[in-house]
C-alpha positions as CSV (number, residue, x, y, z in Angstrom):
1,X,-12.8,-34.2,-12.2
2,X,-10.5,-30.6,-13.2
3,X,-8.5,-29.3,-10.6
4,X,-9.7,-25.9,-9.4
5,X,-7.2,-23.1,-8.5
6,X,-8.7,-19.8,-7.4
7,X,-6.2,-16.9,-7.4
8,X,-6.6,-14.4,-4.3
9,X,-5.4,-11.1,-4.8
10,X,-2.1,-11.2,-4.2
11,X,-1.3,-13.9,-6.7
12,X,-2.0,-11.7,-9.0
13,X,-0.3,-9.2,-7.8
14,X,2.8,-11.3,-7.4
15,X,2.2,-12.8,-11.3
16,X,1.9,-8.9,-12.2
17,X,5.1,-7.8,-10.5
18,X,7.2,-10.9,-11.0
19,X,7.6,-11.5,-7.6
20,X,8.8,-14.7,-5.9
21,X,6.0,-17.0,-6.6
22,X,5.0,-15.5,-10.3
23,X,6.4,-18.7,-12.2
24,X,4.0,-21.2,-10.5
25,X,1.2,-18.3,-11.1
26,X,2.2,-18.1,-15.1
27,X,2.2,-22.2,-14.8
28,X,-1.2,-22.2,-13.7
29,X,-2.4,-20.3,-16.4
30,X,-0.5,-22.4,-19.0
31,X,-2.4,-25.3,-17.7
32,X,-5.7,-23.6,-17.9
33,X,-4.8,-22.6,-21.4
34,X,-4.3,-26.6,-21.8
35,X,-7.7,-27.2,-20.3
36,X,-5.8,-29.1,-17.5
37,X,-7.2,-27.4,-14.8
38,X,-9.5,-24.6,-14.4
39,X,-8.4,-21.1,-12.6
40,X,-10.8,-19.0,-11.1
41,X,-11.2,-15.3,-10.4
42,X,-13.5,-13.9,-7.6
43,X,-14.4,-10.7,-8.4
44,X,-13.3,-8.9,-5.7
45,X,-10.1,-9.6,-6.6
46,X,-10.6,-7.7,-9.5
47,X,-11.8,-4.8,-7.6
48,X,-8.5,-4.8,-5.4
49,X,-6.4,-5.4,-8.3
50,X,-7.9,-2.6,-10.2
51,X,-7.5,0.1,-7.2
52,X,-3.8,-1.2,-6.4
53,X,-2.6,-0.5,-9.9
54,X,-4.9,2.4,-9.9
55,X,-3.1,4.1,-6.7
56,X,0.5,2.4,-7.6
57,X,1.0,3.2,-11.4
58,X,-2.1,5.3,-12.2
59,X,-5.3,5.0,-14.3
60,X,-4.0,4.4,-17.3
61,X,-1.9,1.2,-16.8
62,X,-4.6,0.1,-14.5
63,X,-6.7,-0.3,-17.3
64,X,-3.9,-2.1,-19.5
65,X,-3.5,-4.8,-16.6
66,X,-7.2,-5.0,-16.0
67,X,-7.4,-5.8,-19.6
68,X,-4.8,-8.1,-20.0
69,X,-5.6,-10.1,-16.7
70,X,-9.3,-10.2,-18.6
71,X,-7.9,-11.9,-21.0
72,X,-6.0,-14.7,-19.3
73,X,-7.3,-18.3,-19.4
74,X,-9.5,-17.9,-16.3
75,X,-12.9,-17.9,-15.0
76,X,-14.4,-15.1,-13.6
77,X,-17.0,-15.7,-10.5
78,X,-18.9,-12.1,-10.6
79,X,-22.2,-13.9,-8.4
80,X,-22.6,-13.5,-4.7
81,X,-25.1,-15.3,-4.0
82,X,-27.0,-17.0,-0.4
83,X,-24.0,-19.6,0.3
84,X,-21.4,-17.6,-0.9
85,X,-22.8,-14.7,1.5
86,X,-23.2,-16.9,4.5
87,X,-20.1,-19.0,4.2
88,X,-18.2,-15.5,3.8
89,X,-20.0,-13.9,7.0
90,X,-18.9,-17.3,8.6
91,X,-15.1,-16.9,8.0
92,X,-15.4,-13.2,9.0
93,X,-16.6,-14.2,12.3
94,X,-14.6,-17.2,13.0
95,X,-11.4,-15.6,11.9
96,X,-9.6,-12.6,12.1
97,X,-9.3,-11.6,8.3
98,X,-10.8,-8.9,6.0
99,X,-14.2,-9.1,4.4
100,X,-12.5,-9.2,1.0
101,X,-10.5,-12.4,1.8
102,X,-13.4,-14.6,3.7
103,X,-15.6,-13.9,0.5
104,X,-12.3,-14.9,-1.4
105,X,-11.9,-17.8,1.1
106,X,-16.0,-18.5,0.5
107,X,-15.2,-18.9,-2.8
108,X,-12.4,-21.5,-2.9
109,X,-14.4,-23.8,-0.4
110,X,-17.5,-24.3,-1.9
111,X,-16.2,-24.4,-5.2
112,X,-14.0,-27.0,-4.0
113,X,-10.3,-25.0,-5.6
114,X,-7.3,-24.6,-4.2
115,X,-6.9,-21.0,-3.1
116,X,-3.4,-19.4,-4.4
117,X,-2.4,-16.7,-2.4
118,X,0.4,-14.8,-0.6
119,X,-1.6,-13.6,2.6
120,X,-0.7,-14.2,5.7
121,X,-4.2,-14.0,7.0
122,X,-5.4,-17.0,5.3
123,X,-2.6,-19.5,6.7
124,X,-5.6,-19.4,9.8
125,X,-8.1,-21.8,7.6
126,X,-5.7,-24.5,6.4
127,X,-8.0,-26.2,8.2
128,X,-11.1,-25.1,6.4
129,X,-9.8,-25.0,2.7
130,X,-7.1,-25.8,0.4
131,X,-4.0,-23.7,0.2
132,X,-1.1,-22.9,-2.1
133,X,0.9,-20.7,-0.3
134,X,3.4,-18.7,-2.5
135,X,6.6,-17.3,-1.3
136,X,5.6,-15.1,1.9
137,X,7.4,-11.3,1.7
């Protein structure tokens, strides 16, 4: 059975802006590449990676990153279906983090990945799913 990483926000961010943390990102991908593992990509991470480059380094480069991250060796989840909606309104009301991540959080447990992140707010459900923490600011 592949191994399933699914990148929050902020690990693309971090792969983006070479932050601590953007080598085991880039590794991921190489692996994906290699058809070693599969990375995923919730859509709303798109939509709050678009609109932080958007507000940070304008429309223009935006766009550029948007493309490129497009076009990495990953799988993009644009669905929100019944079980994706419920689990995601069960995390909001359990725990005390935004919509954005329990949808993000939704997705990495019932598609059974790892969830790659640098949020604070999702050290709460180690419980509940599988983390990769990077680097914390």
């Amino acid at each position: 059975m592949e191994v399933k990483y699914l990148l929050d926000t902020s690990a693309v961010i971090t792969y983006f802006s070479g932050e601590d943390g953007s080598e085991n990102v880039k590794n991921l991908f190489s692996k994906s590449k290699k058809g070693e593992i599969e990375v995923l990509l919730p859509y709303i991470a798109l939509i709050e990676f678009y609109y932080v480059n958007f507000k940070r380094i304008g429309e223009d480069c935006a766009n550029q990153r948007y493309v490129y991250l497009k076009s990495l060796p990953v799988s993009i989840i644009d669905e929100i279906s019944e079980p994706y909606l419920i689990q995601s309104a069960r995390l909001k009301a359990q725990y005390s983090i935004s919509l954005a991540d329990a949808l993000i959080a939704s997705y990495a447990l019932l598609e059974d990945a790892v969830l790659v992140h640098k949020d604070k707010e999702y050290l709460a459900l180690e419980k509940e799913i599988k983390l990769m923490t990077l680097p914390l600011k």
